[in-house]
VEXMARDO-557672 format. One line per field, with one value per residue (C-alpha): residue in three letters; residue number from 1; z negated, x negated, y negated. Coordinates in Angstrom, 3 decimals. Example, Ala and Ser with C-alpha at 12.3 -4.5 7.8 and 13.67 -1.06 7.14 Angstrom:
REM residues 2
residu	(Ala_Ser) $
num	(1_2) $
z	(-7.800_-7.140) $
x	(-12.300_-13.670) $
y	(4.500_1.060) $
REM end
This chain:
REM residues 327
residu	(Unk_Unk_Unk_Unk_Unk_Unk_Unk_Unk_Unk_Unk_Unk_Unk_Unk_Unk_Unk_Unk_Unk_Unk_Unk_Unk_Unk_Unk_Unk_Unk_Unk_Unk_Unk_Unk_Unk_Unk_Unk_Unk_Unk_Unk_Unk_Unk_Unk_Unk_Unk_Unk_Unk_Unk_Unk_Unk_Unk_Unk_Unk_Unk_Unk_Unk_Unk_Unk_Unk_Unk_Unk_Unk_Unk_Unk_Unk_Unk_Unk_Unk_Unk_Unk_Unk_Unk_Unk_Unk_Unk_Unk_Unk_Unk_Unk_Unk_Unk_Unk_Unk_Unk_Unk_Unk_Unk_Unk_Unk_Unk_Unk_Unk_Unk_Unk_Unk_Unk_Unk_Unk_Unk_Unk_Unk_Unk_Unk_Unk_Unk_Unk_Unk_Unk_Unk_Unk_Unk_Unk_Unk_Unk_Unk_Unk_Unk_Unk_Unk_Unk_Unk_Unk_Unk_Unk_Unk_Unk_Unk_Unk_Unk_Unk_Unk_Unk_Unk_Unk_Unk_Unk_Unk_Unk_Unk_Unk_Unk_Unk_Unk_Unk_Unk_Unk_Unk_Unk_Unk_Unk_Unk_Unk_Unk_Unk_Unk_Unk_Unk_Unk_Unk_Unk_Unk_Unk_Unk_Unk_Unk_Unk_Unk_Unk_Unk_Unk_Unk_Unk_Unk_Unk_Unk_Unk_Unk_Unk_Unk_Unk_Unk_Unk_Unk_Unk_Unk_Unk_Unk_Unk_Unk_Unk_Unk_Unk_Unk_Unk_Unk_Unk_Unk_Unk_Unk_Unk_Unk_Unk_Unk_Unk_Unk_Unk_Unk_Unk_Unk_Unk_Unk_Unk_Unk_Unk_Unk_Unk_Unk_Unk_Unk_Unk_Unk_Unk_Unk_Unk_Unk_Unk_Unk_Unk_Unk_Unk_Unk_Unk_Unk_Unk_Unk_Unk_Unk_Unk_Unk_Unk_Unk_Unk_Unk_Unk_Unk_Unk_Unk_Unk_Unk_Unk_Unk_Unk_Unk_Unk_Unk_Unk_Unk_Unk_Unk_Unk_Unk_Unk_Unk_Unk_Unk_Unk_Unk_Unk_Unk_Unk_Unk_Unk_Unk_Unk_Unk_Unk_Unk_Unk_Unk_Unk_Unk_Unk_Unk_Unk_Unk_Unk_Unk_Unk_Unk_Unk_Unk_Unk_Unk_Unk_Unk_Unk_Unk_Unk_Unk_Unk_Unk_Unk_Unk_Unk_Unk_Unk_Unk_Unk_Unk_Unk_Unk_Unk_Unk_Unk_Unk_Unk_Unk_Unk_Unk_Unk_Unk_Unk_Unk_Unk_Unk_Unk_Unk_Unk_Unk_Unk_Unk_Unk_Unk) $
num	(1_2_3_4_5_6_7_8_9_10_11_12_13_14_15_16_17_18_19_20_21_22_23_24_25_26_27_28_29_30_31_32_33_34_35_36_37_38_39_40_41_42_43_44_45_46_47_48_49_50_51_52_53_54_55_56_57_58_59_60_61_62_63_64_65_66_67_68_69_70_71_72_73_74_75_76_77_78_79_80_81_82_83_84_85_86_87_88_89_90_91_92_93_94_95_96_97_98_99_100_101_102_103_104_105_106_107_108_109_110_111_112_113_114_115_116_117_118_119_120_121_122_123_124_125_126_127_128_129_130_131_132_133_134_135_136_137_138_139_140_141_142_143_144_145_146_147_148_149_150_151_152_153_154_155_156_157_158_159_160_161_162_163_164_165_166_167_168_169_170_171_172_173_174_175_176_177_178_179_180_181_182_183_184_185_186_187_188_189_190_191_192_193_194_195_196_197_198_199_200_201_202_203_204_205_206_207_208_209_210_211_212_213_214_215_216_217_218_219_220_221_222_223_224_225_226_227_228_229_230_231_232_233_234_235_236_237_238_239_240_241_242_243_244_245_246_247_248_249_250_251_252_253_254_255_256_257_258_259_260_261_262_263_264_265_266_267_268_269_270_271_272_273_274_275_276_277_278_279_280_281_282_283_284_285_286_287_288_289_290_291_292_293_294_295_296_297_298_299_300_301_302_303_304_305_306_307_308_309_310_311_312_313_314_315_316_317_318_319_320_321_322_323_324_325_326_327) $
z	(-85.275_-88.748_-90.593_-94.318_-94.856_-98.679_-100.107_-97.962_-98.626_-96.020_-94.986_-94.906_-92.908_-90.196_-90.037_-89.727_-86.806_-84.990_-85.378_-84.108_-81.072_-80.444_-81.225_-80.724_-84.173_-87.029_-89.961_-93.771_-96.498_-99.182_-101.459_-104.819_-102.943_-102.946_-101.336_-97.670_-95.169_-91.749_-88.153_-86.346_-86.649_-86.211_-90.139_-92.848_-96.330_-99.776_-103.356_-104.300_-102.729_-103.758_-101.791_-99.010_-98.246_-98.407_-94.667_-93.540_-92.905_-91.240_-91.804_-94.169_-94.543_-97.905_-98.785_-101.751_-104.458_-104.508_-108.141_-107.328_-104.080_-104.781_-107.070_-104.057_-101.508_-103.447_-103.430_-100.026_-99.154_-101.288_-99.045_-95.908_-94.649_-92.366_-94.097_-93.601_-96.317_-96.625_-97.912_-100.636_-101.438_-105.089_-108.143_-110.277_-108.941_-110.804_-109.521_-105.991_-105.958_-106.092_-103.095_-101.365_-101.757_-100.972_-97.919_-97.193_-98.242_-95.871_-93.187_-92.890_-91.055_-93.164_-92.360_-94.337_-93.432_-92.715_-89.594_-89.192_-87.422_-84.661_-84.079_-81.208_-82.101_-85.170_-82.389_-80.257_-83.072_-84.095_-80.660_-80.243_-83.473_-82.204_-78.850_-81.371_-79.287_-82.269_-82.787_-86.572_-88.446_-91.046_-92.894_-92.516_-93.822_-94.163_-95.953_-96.345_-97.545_-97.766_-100.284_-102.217_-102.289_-98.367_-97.749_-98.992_-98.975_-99.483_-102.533_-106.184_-105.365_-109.500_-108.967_-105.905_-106.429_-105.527_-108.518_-111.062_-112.434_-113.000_-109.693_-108.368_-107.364_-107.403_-104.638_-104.480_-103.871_-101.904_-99.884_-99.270_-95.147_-95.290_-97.542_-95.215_-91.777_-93.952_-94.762_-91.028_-89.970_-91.987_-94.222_-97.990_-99.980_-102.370_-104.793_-105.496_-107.694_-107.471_-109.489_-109.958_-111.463_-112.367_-111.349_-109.892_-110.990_-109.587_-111.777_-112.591_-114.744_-111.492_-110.345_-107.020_-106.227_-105.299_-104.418_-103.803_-102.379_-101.496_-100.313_-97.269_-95.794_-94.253_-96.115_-94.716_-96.707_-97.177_-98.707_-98.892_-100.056_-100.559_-102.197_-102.162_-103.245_-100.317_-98.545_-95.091_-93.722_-92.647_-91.849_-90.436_-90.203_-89.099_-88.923_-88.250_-86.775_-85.070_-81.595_-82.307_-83.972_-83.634_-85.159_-84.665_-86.965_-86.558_-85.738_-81.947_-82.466_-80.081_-80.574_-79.921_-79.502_-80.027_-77.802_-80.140_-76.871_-74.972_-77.524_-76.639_-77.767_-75.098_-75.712_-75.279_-75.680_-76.379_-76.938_-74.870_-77.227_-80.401_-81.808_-85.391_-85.144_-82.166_-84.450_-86.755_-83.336_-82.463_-85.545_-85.649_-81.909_-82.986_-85.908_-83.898_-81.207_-84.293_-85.501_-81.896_-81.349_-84.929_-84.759_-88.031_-88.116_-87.716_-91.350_-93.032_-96.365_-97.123_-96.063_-97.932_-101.252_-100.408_-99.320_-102.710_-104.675_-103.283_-104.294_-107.995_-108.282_-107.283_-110.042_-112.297_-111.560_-111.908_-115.424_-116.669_-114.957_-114.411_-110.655_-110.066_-108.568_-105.717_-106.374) $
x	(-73.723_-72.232_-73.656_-72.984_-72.941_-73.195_-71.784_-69.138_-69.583_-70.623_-73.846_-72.169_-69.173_-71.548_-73.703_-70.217_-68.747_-72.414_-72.543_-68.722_-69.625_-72.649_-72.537_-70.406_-70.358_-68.937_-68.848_-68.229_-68.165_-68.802_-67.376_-65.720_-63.319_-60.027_-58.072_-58.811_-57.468_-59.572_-56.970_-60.235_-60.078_-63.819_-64.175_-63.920_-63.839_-65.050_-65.570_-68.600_-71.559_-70.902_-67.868_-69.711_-72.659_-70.043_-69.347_-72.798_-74.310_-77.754_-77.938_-77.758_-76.857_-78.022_-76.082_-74.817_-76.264_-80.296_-80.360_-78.720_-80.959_-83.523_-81.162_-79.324_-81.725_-83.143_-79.937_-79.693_-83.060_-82.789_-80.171_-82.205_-81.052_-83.443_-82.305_-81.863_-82.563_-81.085_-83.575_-85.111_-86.192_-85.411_-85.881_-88.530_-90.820_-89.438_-88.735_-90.676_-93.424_-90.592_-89.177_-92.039_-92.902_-89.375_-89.482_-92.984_-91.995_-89.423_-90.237_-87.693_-87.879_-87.273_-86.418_-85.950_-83.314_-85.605_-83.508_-85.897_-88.650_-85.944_-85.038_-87.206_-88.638_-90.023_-91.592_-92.799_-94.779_-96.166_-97.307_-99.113_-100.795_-102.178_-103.172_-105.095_-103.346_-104.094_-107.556_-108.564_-105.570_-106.227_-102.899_-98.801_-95.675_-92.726_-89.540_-85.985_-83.147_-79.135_-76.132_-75.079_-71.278_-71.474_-72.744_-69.410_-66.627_-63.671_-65.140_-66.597_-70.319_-71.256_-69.653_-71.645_-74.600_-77.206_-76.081_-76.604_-80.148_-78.784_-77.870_-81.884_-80.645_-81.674_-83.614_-87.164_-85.838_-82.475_-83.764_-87.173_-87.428_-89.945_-92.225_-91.802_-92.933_-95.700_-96.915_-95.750_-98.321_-101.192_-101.086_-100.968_-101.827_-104.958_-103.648_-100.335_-99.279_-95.388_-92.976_-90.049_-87.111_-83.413_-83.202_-79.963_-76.626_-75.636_-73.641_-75.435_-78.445_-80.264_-83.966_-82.441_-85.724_-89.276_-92.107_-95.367_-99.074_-100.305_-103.789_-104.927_-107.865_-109.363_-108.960_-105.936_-103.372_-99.345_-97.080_-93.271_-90.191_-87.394_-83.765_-80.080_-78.946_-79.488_-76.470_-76.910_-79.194_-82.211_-85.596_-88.844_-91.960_-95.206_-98.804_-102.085_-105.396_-108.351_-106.776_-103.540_-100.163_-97.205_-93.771_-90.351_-86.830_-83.670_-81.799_-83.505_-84.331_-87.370_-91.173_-93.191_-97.018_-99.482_-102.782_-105.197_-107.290_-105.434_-103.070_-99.989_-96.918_-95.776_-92.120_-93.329_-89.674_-86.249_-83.236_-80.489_-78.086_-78.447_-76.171_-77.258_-75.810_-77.995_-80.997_-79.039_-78.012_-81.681_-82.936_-80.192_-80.742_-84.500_-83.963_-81.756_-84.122_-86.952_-84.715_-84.180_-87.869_-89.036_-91.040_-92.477_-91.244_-92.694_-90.642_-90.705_-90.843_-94.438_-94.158_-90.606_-92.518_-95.520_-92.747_-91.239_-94.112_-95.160_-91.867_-92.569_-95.351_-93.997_-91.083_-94.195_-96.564_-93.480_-92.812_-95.981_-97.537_-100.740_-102.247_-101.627_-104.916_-102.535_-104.057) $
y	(-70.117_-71.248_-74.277_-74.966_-78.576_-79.236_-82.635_-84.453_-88.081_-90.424_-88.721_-85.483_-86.896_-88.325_-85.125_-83.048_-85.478_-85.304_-81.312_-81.051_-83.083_-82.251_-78.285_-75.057_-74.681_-72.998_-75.967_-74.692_-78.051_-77.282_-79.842_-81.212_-83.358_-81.681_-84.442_-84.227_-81.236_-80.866_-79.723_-78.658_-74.651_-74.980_-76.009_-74.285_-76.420_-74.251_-75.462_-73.349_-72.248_-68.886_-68.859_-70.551_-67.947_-65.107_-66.824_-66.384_-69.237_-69.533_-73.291_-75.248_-79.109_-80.607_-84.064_-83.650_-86.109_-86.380_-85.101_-81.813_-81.326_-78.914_-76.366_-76.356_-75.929_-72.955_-71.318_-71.620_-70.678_-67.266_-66.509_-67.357_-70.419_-73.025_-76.005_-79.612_-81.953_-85.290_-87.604_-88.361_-84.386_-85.135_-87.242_-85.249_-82.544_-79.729_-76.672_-78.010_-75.012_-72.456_-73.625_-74.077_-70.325_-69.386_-70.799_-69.863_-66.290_-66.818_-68.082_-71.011_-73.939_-77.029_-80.772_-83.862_-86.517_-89.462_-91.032_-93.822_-91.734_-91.112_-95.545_-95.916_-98.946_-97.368_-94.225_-96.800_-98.843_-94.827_-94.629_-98.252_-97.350_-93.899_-95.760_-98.500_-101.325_-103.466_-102.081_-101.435_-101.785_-104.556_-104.832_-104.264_-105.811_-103.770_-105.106_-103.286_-105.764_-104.739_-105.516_-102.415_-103.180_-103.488_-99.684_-97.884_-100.863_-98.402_-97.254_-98.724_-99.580_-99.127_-95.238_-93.817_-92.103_-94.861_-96.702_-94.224_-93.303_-89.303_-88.605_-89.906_-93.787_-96.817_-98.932_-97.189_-93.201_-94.806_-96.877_-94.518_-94.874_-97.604_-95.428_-92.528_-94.603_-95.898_-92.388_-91.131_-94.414_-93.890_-91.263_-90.882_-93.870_-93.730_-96.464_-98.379_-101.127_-102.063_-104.610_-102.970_-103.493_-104.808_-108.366_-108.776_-109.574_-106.311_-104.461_-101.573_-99.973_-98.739_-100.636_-102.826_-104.316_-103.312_-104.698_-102.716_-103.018_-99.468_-98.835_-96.082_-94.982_-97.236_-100.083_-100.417_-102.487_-102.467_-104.760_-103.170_-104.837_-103.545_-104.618_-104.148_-107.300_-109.367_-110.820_-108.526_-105.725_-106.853_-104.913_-105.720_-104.415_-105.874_-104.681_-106.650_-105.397_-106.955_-106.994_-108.108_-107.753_-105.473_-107.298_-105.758_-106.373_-105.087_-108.625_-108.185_-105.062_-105.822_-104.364_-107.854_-107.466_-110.651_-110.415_-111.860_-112.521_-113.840_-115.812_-114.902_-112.540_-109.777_-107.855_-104.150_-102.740_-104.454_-102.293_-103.509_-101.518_-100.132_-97.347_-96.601_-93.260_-92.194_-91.794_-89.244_-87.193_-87.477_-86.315_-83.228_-82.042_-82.247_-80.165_-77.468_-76.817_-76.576_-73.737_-72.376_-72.474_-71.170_-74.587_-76.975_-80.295_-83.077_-83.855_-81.317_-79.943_-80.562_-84.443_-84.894_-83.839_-86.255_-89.554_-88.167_-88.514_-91.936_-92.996_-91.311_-93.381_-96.908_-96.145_-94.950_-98.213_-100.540_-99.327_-98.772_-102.356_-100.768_-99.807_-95.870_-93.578_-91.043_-87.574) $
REM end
C-alpha cells in the first residue's frame, strides 16, 4: 500500500513516524521543505502533487496548512484516494459541496483529524453520557488553555500557520477539539454567542481567545473557553445533570463522577500513564481498518464540515456581538 502524506510539519512528521511503525507502508511527502533527506527506502519525498499521484497512491494524508485543505483534498479525491483530513476541514465553506459529491461519487472513505475522540478519558465521558449516569444533562464546562510559543519551540511562533489569519489560524479553528467533543456529545448547537478576540500581548494579528455559550437540544447548555496565551496546557471538561457530575482534566488525567445522592465523588477511570501520541495511533489504526473494511467513520467528512461550521459561527458571533440562530 502507498500513502501520500501532504504537508510535513509537525503533524505530518508524527503521522509519518506512526505510519512507519505502525504499517508496511509505502510513504510519499509531499512537501515544500527542501532541506531534510529521509535513509528509510520506505519514503519517498516529492514537491508537487502532480509528481506525487504519478506513484499511485491510494491514501492520502492531508496536513498541509488548513487554508489549502480542501483544494487539496479534491485533488486527491479526483484521483481516488480515501483520505485523511487533519483538522479543522477548512477556513471558509467554499468549494465543500464539490467534495462532498466527489467523494460520494466515489465512494471514498473520509476521516477528519480530531485526536481527542481517541484520549480515553474523553470515550469514557461519551459513554457515561449515552448510559445517562448523570441523568438529564443540565449544563457542561469545557475549557482549552496552552501558550502558542510553547507548541513549536524550534521555530518562530508569529511564522507558523496558527498565527496567521490566511493560512485558517487563530484560537477558535486551531484549537477546534473542544467544539468537536461538544458536537460528538450532544449534537449540533441551535444557538451560540461567543467573545472573541485579540487580547493578548501575543505577537500576532490572529483571535487567541474565545469564549462561547452554545445552546443544544434539550436545553442543554455549554460554556467553552479556549486560549493560547496561558502559561501551560491545561484542559478540562465538566458536565452537570440531575444525578450527578462528570469532571475530568488533563493534570490527573482522571474521569471523577459526583453521586448527587449519595454526596460523594467516585474516580470511574484514572490513567496510570498517558502517552499523547497513543491517541494519534488510535485514531490512524481506526482509520486503516475503516479503509480495509469500506466502513464510515465515526469522523468523517459530514461531521468535519458541521465542527467547521460551529467554529464559523463562534468567529461570526464574536465579530458581529450579536447571538447566531445554527441552521
Amino acid at each position: 500500500m502507498k500513502i501520500l502524506v501532504v504537508g510535513y510539519g509537525s503533524i505530518g512528521k508524527r503521522h509519518v513516524t506512526n505510519l512507519l511503525e505502525n504499517t508496511k507502508s509505502e510513504i510519499i511527502i509531499c512537501t515544500k521543505r527542501k532541506d531534510f533527506k529521509f535513509s528509510n527506502r520506505n519514503v519517498k519525498i516529492v514537491n508537487s502533487l502532480n509528481e506525487a499521484l504519478k506513484e499511485k497512491p491510494t491514501i492520502g494524508f492531508i496536513t498541509n496548512e488548513t487554508a489549502y485543505h480542501i483544494p487539496t483534498a479534491i485533488k486527491l479525491a479526483k484521483a481516488g484516494l480515501d483520505l485523511f483530513i487533519e483538522k479543522p476541514l477548512s477556513n471558509s465553506t467554499k468549494e465543500i459541496k464539490t467534495l462532498q459529491k466527489i467523494v460520494k461519487e466515489k465512494k471514498l472513505i473520509v476521516q477528519m483529524g480530531f485526536h481527542m475522540r481517541f484520549h480515553k478519558c474523553i470515550i469514557k465521558i461519551h459513554e457515561l453520557l449515552e448510559k445517562k449516569k448523570v441523568g438529564r444533562v443540565i449544563s457542561g464546562q469545557v475549557e482549552n488553555g496552552s501558550y502558542l510559543p510553547d507548541w513549536h519551540p524550534y521555530e518562530d511562533y508569529r511564522k507558523g500557520y496558527a498565527a496567521k489569519n490566511s493560512l485558517g489560524g487563530g484560537i477558535v479553528l486551531t484549537q477546534i477539539h473542544e467544539i468537536d467533543y461538544l458536537y460528538w456529545f450532544f449534537g449540533n448547537p441551535r444557538t451560540i454567542y461567543s467573545v472573541t478576540g485579540k487580547f493578548s500581548d501575543l505577537e500576532t494579528p490572529v483571535d487567541d481567545y474565545s469564549s462561547s455559550i452554545m445552546k443544544f437540544k434539550k436545553n442543554i447548555t455549554t460554556e467553552m473557553h479556549l486560549d493560547f496565551f496561558l502559561g501551560y496546557e491545561y484542559k478540562r471538561c465538566k458536565i452537570k445533570g440531575t444525578k450527578g457530575i462528570i469532571f475530568w482534566n488533563s493534570v490527573y488525567n482522571e474521569v471523577k463522577f459526583f453521586d448527587a445522592k449519595k454526596k460523594s465523588w467516585k474516580t470511574i477511570l484514572k490513567l496510570k500513564k498517558f502517552e499523547r501520541n497513543d491517541m494519534y495511533v488510535d485514531e490512524m489504526k481506526y482509520f486503516m481498518n475503516c479503509v480495509k473494511k469500506r466502513k464510515k467513520p465515526m469522523n468523517g467528512l459530514d461531521e468535519g464540515i458541521d465542527t467547521m461550521k460551529i467554529a464559523l459561527n463562534i468567529i461570526k458571533s464574536g465579530k458581529t456581538k450579536k447571538i447566531i440562530d445554527v441552521k
